[in-house]
C-alpha positions as CSV (number, residue, x, y, z in Angstrom):
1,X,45.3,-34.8,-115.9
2,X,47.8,-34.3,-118.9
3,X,49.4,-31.1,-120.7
4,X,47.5,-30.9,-124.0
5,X,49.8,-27.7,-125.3
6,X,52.0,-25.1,-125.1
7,X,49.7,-21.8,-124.6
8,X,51.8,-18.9,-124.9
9,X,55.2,-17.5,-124.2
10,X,55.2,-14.1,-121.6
11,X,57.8,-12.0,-122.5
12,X,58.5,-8.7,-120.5
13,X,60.0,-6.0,-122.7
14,X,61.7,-2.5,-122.3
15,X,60.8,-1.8,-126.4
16,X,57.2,-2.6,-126.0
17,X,56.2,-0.9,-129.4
18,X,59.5,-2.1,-131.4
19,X,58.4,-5.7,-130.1
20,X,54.3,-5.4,-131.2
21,X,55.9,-4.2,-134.7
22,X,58.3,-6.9,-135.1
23,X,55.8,-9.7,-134.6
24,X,53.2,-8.1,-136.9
25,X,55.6,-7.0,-139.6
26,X,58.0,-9.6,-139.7
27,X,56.3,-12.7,-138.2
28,X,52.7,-11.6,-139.5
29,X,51.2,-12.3,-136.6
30,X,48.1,-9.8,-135.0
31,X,48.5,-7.5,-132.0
32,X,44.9,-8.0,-130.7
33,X,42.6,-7.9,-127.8
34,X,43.8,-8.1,-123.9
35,X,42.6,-7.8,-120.6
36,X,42.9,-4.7,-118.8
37,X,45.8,-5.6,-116.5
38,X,46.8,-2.4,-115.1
39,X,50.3,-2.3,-116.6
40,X,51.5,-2.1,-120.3
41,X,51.7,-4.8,-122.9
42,X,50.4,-6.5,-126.1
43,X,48.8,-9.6,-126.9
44,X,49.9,-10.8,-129.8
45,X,48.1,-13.7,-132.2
46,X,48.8,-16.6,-134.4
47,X,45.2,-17.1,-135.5
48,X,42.3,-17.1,-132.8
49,X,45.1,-18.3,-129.9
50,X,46.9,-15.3,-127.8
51,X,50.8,-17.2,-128.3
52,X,53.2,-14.0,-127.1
53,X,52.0,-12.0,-124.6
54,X,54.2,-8.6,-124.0
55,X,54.6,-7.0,-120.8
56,X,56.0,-3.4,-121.1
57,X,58.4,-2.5,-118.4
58,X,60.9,0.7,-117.5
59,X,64.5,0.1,-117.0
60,X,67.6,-0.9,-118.9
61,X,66.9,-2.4,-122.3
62,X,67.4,-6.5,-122.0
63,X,69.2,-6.7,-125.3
64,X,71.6,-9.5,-124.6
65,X,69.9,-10.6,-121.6
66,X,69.0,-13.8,-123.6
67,X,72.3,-15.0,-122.8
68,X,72.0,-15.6,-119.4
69,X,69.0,-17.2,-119.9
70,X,67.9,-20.7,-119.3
71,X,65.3,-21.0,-122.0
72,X,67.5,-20.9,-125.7
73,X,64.2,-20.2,-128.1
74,X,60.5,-20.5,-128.7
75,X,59.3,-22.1,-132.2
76,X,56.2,-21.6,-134.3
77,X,54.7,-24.0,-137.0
78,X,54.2,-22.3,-140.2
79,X,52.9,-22.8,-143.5
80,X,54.7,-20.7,-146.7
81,X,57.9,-20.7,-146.2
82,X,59.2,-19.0,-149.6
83,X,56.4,-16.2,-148.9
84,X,57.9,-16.0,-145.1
85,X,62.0,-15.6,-146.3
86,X,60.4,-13.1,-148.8
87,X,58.9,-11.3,-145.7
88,X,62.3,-11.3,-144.1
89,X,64.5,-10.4,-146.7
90,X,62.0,-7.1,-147.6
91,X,61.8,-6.2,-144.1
92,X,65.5,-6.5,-143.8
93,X,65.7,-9.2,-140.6
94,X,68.7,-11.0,-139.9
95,X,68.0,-14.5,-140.2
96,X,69.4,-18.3,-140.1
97,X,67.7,-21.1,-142.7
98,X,68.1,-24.5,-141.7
99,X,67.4,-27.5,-143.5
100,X,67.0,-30.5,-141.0
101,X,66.1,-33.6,-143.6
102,X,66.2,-35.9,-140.8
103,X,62.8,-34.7,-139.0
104,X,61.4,-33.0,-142.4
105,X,61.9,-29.3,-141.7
106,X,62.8,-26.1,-142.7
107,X,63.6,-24.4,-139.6
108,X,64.3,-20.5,-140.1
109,X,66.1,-18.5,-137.5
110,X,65.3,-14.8,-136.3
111,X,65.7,-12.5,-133.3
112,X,63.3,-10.4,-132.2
113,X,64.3,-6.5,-130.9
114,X,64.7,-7.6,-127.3
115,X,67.3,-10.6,-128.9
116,X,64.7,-13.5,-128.2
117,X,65.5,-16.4,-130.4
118,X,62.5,-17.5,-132.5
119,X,62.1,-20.3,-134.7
120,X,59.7,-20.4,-137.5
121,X,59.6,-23.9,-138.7
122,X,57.9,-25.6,-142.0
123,X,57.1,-28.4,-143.6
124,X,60.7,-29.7,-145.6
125,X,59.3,-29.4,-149.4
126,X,55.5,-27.6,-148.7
């Protein structure tokens, strides 16, 4: 037996909409087909592959909850990085650039609604 990849990240979400618009709008990824479990939520694609599942839930919103957590971020491999940091500056997203030369990267920094850390990272000079 051995782990061949990481499949998907389950987030549960209080902003279930906010959260399907932010990954389509600023990420670019696709809100697309999903079971019928019998509770809310969103599968959201990078390609053919399901990575971010959403689970809608009632209560308080977890803004700020990603402090307490014990998991810091979830990253993505991208290609197009000027064409992505266009993306985010018309959309208006906060977001961190980092240049890490020593393991080739661009590494760019956002948050999603619920205050997820997210790393989109490139290719250094693609």
């Amino acid at each position: 037996m051995r782990i061949e990849k990481l499949d998907h990240v389950n987030l549960r979400t209080t902003q279930l909409e906010a959260m399907i618009e932010w990954y389509v709008e600023v990420l670019g990824m696709t809100n697309g087909k999903r079971p019928g479990f019998p509770f809310p939520g969103a599968w959201i694609y990078a390609g053919d592959a399901a990575v971010v599942h959403l689970v809608g839930i009632e209560g308080e919103a977890a803004v700020g909850s990603e402090v307490s957590l014990k998991m810091e971020h979830v990253a993505f491999r991208a290609v197009g990085a000027e064409a992505f940091e266009a993306r985010l500056k018309a959309r208006g997203a906060r977001y961190q650039k980092a240049v890490i030369e020593e393991v080739s990267t661009v590494a760019f920094n956002v948050w999603d609604p619920d205050g997820n850390h997210v790393h989109v990272d490139f290719v250094l000079g693609e």
